[in-house]
N, C-alpha and C positions, 0 to 999 in steps of 0.2 A: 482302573489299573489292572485289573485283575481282567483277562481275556479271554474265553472258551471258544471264540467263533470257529463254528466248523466240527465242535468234539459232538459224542456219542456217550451217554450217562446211561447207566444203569442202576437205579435206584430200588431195592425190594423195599415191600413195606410202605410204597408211597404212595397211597391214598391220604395217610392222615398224618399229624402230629410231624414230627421231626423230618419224615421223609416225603412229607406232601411242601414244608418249606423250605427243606434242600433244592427240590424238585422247579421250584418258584426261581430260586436264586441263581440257579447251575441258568435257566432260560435267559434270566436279567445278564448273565455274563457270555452268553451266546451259545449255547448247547441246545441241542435236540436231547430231546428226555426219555428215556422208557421206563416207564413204572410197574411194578408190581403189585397186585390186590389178592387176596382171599372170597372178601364174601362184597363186601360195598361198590358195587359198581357208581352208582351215582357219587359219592365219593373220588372215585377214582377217575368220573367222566369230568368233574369240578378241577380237578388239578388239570388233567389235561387243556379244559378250555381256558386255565389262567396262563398257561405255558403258552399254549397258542395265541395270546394276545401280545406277547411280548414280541411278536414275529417268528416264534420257534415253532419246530415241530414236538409231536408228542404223541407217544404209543401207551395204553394200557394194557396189561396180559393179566388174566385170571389165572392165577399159579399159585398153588401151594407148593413154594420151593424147598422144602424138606422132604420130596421126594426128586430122587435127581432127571428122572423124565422129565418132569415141567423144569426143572430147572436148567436145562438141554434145550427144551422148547421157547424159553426165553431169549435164550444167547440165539437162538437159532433164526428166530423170528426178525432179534436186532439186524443183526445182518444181511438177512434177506431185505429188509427196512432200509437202510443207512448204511450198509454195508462195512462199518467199522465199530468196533466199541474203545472209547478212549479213558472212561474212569467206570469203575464199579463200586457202588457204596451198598456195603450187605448191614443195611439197616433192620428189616423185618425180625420183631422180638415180640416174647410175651415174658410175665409178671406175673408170677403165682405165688401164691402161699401154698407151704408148704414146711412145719417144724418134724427137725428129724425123730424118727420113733415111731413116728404114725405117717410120715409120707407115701402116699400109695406110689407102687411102681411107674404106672401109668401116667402119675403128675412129671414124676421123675425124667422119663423116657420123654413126652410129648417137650418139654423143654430143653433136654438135649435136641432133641429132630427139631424145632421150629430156629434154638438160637445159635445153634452149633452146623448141625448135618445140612441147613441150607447154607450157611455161611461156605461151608466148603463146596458142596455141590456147584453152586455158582462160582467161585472163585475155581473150580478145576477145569468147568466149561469156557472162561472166559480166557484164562491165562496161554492158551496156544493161539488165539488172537492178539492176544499185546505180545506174544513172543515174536508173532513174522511182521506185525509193525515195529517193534523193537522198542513199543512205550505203550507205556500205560499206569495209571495210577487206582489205586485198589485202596478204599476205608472204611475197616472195618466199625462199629457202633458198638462199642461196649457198655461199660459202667464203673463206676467207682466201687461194684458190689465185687468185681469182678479184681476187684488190687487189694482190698481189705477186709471181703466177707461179707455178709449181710446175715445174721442171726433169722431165722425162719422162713429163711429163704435160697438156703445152701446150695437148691438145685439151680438157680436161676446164677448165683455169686459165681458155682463151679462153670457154667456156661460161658460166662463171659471171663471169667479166670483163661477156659482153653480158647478164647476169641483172641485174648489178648497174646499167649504163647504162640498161637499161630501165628499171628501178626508178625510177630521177631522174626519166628520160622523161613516163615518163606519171603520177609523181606530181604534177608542175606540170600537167598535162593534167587531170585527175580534180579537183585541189582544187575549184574551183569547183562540185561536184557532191555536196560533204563525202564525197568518197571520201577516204579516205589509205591511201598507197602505202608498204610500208619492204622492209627485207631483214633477216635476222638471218643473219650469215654468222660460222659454226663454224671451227675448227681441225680436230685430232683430233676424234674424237667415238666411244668404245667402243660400236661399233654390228656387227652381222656385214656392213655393207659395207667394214668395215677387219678382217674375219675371215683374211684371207688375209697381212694384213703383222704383224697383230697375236698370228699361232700364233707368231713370234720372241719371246719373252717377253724376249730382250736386248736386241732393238731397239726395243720398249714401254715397257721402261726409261729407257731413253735420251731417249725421245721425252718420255716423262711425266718426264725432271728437266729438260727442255729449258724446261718450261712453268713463269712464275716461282710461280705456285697450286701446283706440285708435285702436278698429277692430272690423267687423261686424266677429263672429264667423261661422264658417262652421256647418254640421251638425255632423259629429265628435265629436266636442268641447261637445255640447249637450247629444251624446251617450257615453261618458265618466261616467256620472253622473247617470244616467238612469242604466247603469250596474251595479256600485256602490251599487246605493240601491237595487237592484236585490241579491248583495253577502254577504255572512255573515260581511262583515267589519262594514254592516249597521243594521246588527241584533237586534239591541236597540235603534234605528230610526223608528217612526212611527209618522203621520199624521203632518208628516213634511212638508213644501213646500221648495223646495231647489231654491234658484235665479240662474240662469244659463245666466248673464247681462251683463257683464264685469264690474258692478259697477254702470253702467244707473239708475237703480230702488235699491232704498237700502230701504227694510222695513222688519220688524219684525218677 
């Protein structure tokens, strides 16, 4: 039911977890894919060649998009590629500790620029291509830390706090151009960037009976929704946050 043949994705972040199976599912619905990496190329060559099986095409770019050069170099590359971009999902994020009082500046700062300053960067390169096709669809990746806080992790909750403002921002900003803007914002998510609190197999426990669904979702569960608003079903959906929790976070 759900259709992409023919669009252009732009996925950061998609070598692994959440945006390596967005990346999967956006092909199963007929898109050409361009992904975004840091360091894992063989990673990143593995999504590509699952994409490419499905009959799609698929680009990798080694980009650190918190700096807006490569972030320029992405959108720019797309084009040259497929000559359009039809959805942008600004997934690429990190996960730090970090309690306030002792937070050094540097943890601070590197988690604004990875979850914030690429999120824009790319959404300011991409938006004067959906404005002369007069569509496009833009999702951002938040979190639930980002609607109610996260204690020892205030850099990471205020991140996805300004993800989520943005998101409002410039959806009322873009309507007029039939761009729509959303968020789908995660709880847990069994990904390896919860590899490090999730080797507790007693504190995974806990976490996953916390949840009223009684399961920590895969990254699947997450790329369900993410496509969704990518496809016309969500056509009259904008500056939406969608909870993607199992029930954990229930707000407005």
């Amino acid at each position: 039911m759900i259709a992409l043949d023919g669009q252009v994705v732009i996925i950061t972040g998609g070598s692994r977890g959440i945006g390596a199976a967005a990346a999967l599912l956006f092909a199963k619905a007929g898109a050409d894919v361009v992904i975004t990496y840091t360091r894992n190329a063989k990673a990143a060559a593995a999504v590509v060649s699952s994409v490419k099986k499905t009959g799609r095409n698929a680009l990798a770019v080694k980009a650190d998009v918190s700096k807006p050069a490569n972030a320029a170099k992405v959108v720019s590359l797309t084009i040259k590629r497929f000559g359009r971009i039809d959805v942008l999902v600004n997934n690429a994020g990190i996960w730090t500790y970090g309690a306030i009082g002792a937070m050094k500046a540097s943890v601070w700062k590197e988690t604004m620029e990875v979850n914030l300053d690429g999120m824009f960067y790319l959404t300011n390169a991409v938006v004067p291509y959906m404005k002369k096709q007069r569509s496009g669809k833009i999702i951002n990746i938040s979190s639930t830390a980002g609607q109610r806080g996260e204690a020892e992790h205030s850099h990471y909750a205020a991140s996805k706090g300004g993800m989520i403002s943005f998101t409002k921002a410039i959806a009322t900003e873009l309507g007029p151009f039939n761009i729509n803007v959303n968020s789908v914002a995660p709880g847990w998510v069994d990904t390896d960037l919860n590899d490090s609190v999730f080797s507790d197999v007693a504190y995974k426990e806990q976490e996953r009976k916390k949840i009223p669904i009684q399961r920590i979702p895969t990254p699947e569960d997450i790329a369900g929704p993410i496509v969704f608003l990518a496809s016309d079903l969500a056509r009259h959906i904008t500056g939406e946050i969608m909870n993607v929790n199992g029930g954990s976070v229930l707000v407005g």
